[in-house]
C-alpha positions as CSV (number, residue, x, y, z in Angstrom):
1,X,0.0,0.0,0.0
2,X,2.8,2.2,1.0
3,X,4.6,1.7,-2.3
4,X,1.2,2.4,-4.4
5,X,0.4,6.0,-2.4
6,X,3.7,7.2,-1.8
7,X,6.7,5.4,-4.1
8,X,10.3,5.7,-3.3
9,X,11.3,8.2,-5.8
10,X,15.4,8.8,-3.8
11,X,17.0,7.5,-1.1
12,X,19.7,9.5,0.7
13,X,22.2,8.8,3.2
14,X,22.1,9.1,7.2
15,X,25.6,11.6,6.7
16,X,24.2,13.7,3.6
17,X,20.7,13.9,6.0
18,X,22.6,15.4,8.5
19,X,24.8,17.5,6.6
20,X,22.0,19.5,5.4
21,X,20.1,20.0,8.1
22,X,17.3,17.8,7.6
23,X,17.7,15.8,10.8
24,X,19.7,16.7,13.5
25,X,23.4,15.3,14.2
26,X,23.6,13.3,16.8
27,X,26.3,10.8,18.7
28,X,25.6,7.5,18.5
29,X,27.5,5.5,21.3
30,X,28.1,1.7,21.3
31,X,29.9,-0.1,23.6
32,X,31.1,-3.8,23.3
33,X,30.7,-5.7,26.9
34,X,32.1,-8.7,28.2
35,X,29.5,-10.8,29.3
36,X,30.1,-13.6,32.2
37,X,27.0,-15.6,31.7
38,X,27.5,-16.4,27.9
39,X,26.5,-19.9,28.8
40,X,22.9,-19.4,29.5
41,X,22.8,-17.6,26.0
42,X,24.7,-20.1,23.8
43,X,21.7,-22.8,25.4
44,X,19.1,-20.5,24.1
45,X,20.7,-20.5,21.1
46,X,21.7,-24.1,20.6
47,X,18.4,-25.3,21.1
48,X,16.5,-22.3,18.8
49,X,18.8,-23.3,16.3
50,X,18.1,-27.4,16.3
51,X,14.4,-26.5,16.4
52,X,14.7,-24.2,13.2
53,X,15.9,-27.5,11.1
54,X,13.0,-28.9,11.8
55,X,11.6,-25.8,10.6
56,X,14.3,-25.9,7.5
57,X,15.6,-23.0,8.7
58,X,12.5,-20.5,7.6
59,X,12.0,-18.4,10.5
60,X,8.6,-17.1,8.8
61,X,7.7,-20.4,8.5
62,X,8.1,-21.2,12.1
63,X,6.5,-18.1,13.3
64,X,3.2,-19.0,10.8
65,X,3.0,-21.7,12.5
66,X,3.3,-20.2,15.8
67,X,-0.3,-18.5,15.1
68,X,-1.8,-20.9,12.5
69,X,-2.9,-24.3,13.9
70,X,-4.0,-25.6,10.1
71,X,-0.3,-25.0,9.5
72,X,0.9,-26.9,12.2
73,X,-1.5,-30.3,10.8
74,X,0.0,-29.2,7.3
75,X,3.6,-29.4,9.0
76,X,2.6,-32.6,11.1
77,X,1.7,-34.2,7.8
78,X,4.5,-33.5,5.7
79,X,7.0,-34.1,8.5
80,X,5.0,-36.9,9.2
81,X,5.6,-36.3,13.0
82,X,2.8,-36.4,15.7
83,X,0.4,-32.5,15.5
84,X,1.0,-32.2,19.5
85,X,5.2,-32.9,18.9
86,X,5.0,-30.3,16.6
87,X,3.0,-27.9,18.2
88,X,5.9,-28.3,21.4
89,X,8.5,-27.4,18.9
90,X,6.7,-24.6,17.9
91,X,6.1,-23.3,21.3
92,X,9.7,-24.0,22.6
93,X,11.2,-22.4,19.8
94,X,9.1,-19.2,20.5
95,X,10.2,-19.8,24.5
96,X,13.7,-20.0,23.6
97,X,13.7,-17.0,21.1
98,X,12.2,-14.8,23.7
99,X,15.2,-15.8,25.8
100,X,17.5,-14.7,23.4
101,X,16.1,-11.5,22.8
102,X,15.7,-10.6,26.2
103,X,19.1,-11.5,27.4
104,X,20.2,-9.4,24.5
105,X,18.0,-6.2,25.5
106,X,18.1,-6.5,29.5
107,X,21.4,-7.4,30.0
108,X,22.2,-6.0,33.6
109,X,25.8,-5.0,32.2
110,X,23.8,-3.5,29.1
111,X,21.6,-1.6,31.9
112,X,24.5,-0.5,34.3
113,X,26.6,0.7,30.9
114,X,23.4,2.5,29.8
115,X,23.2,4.6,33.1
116,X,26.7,4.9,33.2
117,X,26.8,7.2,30.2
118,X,23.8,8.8,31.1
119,X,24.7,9.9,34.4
120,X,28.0,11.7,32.6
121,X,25.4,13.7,30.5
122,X,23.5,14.3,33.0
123,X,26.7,15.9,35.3
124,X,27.5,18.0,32.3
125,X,24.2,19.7,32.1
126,X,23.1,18.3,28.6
127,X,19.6,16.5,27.5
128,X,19.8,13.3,26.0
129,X,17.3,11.4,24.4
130,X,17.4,7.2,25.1
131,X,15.7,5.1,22.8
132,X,14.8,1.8,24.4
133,X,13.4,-1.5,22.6
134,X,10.8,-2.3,25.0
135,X,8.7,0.5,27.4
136,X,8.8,-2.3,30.4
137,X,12.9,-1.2,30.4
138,X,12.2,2.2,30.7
139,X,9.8,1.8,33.4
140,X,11.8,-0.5,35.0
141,X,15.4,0.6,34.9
142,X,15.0,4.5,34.0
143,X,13.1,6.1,36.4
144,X,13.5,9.3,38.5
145,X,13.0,13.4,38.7
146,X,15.6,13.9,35.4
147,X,13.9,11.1,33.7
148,X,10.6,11.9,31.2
149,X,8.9,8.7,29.6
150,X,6.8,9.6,26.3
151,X,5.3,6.4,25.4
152,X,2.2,4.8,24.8
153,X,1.5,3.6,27.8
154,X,1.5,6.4,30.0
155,X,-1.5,9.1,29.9
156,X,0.6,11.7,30.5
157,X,3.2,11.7,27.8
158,X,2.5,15.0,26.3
159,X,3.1,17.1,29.6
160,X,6.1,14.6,29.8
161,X,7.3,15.9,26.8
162,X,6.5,19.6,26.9
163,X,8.5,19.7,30.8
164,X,12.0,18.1,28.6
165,X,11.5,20.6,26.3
166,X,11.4,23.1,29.1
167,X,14.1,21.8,31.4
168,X,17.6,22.1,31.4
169,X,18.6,18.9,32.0
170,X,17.2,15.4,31.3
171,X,16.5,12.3,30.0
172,X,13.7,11.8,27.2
173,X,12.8,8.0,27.6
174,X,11.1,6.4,24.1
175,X,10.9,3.4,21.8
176,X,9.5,4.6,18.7
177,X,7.2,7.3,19.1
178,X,9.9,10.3,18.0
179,X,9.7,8.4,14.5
180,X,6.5,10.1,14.2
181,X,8.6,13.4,13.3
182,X,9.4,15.0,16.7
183,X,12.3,17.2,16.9
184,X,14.3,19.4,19.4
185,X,16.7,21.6,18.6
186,X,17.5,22.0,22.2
187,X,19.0,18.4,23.0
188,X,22.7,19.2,22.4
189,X,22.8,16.8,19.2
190,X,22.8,13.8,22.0
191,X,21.3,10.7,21.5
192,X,22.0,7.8,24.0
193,X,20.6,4.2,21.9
194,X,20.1,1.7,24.5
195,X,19.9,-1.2,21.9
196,X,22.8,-0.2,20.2
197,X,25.0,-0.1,23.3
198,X,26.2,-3.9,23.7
199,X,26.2,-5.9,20.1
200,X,26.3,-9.6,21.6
């Protein structure tokens, strides 16, 4: 639909965006973290991985099937495997991705790193605005008088936003509601991405 009402006609780049003003510049910080508890990951992972080949390896596939129970018969009979073994696959695959995502995104080093950097903003006066995957983080880890969350789940998000604008100081704590076009030309050019702290 998208591509019908409004084509691609030019793409440009995130540099030549920023060199002309169109979006503002901003730091984008990443930080690579040893993690001790590799183990419990590379279990996740193992066993997601040996349930995919049952799954040939399509991921879209194995998410279908998730949601569709005609597709899980259809899979039963071409694997020839009993319907309820493959609805456990299906359902222990999902468990185990899950587990993999959310050791990813709420890593407590991730977390700890996250505030780290924040709270050296925060010292030096500036306004940062940290983008988190999932609002339960925000609520959960990034709370407090500098902190204002602008997300859906909060009734008061536009007074929220409208006392960042004002302060002099802060944290602006989203997922992906500024992609609706929000701007501030009084953040400092400082952006602090928590997904894009720790690649594991």
């Amino acid at each position: 639909i998208i591509e019908k009402v409004a084509p691609v006609i030019d793409r440009v780049s995130l540099e030549e965006a920023v060199d002309n003003k169109w979006i503002l510049g901003y730091t984008e910080i990443k930080v690579i973290i040893k993690v001790p508890n590799m183990k419990d990951y590379n279990t996740h992972n193992y066993k997601f991985t040996r349930l995919m080949e049952f799954f040939n390896n399509d991921f879209k596939l194995a998410m279908a099937c998730l949601k569709s129970e005609s597709l899980r018969k259809n899979m039963a009979n071409y694997k020839r495997y009993p319907l309820e073994q493959v609805t456990a696959f299906t359902f222990v695959l999902n468990k185990h991705l899950k587990a993999r995502i959310k050791f990813v995104e709420e890593h407590p080093s991730k977390i700890k790193i996250a505030k780290e950097i924040i709270k050296n903003k925060l010292d030096k006066k500036e306004k940062i605005i940290l983008f988190s995957p999932k609002i339960h983080i925000l609520d959960e880890y990034f709370t407090g008088d500098d902190y204002y969350h602008y997300h859906s789940k909060i009734k008061e998000k536009e007074a929220n936003l409208k006392a960042f604008r004002a302060c002099s100081s802060g944290v602006l704590c989203t997922c992906d509601s500024l992609n609706l076009g929000i701007t501030f030309n009084d953040v400092n050019n400082k952006q602090v991405t928590v997904s894009n702290i720790v690649n594991i």
